[in-house]
C-alpha positions in Angstrom: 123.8 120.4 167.9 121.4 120.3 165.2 122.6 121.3 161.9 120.5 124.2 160.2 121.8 127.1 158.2 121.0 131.0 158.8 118.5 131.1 155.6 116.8 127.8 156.9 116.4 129.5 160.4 115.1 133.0 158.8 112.4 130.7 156.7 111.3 128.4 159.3 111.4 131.5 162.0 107.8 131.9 160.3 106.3 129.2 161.3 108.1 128.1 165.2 107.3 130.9 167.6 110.0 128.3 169.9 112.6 128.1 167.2 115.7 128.7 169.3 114.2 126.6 171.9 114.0 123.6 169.8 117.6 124.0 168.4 118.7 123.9 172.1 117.0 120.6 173.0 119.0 118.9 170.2 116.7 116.9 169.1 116.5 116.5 165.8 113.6 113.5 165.5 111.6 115.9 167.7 112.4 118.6 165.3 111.7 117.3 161.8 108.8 115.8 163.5 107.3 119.7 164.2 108.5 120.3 160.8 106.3 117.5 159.3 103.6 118.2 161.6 103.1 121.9 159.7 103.7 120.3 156.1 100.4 117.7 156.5 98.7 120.6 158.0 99.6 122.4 154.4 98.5 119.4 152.5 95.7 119.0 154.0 94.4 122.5 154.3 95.1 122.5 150.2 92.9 119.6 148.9 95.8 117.3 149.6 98.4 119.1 147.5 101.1 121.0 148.8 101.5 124.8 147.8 104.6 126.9 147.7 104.7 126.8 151.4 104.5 123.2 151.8 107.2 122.8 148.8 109.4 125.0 150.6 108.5 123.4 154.2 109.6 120.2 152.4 112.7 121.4 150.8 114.0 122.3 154.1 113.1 119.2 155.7 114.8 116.9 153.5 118.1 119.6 153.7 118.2 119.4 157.3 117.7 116.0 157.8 120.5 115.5 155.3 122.3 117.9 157.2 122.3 115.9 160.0 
């Protein structure tokens, strides 16, 4: 089971419309992959700079992968 916490789940609830779904799968490659996938989209749609979003996306990212 993949490792992610209530307030992680709340945030990234926002952005996964197949949140739960992923979780099930247990994958977590596949799901820091869709994770990275919306934090280039961020970069890129802000002249190649993050914003508060992105931060946060990567924040998250590195959590749960170090969760797991």
């Amino acid at each position: 089971m993949i490792k992610i916490t209530d307030k992680q789940k709340l945030i990234l609830k926002q952005y996964f419309n197949n949140l739960d779904e992923l979780l099930v799968k247990d994958d977590i490659q596949v799901f820091l992959d869709r994770i990275d996938n919306i934090i280039v989209d961020n970069i890129i749609d802000n002249n190649d700079e993050p914003n508060e979003d992105g931060i946060i996306l990567q924040r998250i990212y590195d959590q749960i992968f170090n969760q797991n």
